[in-house]
N, C-alpha and C positions, 0 to 999 in steps of 0.2 A: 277687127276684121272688117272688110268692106261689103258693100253691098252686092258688087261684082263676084267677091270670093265665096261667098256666103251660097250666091246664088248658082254656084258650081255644082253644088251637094244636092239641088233640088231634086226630089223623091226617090234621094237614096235612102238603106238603113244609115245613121248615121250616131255618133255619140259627141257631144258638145257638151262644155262647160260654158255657163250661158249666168251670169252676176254671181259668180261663186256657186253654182249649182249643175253640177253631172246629170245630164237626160239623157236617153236612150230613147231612138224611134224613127219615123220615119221624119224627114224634113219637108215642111209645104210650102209653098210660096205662090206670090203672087194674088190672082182672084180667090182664087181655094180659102188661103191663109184669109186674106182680107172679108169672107164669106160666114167661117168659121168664128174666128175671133174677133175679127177688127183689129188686123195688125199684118205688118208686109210679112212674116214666116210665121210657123209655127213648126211645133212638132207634135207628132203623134203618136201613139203606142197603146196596147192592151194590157190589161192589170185585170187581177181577178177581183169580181166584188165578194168579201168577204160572205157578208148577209146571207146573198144569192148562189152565190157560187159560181156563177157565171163572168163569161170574159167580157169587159165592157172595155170603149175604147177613150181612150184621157187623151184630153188634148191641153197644150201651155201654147202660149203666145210668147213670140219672139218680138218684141218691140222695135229695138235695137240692133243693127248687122254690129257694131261697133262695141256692144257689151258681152257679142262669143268670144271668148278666150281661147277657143282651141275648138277642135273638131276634126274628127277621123270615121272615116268610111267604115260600117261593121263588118267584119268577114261572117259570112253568112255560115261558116264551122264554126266558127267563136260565136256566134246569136246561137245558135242552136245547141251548144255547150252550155251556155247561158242555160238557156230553157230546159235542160235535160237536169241540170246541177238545181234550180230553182225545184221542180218539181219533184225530186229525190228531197229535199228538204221539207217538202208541205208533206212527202206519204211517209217520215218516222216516225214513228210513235217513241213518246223520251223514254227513259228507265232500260 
């Protein structure tokens, strides 16, 4: 992917395949990105901290426009299907 194409996506929800690995999140670019990691993109997303239990926000660095393999806009029913399926899976109890 190019750096032009890459930079299409800028702060969308977005999911990318980035050196063999699937991320989910927001896409950053530019100062942001370069502020944050030290690197032209990044993405970003909230994960729960186990420990705490609270939502903390993870961020990866995108080094490379040239190492995303692929990348698609989230439909924001599909993210939030997501999150309704993730969270029905943390409140089962097994047995």
């Amino acid at each position: 992917m190019t750096d032009e194409e890459l930079q299409r996506f800028a702060g969308e929800k977005v999911r990318l395949t980035y050196r063999g690995s699937t991320l989910a999140g927001k896409l950053v670019v530019g100062f942001e990105a370069q502020l944050q990691v030290r690197a032209p993109y990044a993405i970003e997303w909230y994960d729960i901290n186990e420990t705490t239990g609270t939502n903390e926000m993870r961020i990866a660095a995108i080094t490379d426009a040239g190492a995303v393999q692929s990348i698609e806009v989230l439909d924001l029913a599909e993210e939030t299907k997501d999150e309704i399926e993730d969270e029905a899976e943390e409140t089962q109890t097994p047995g």
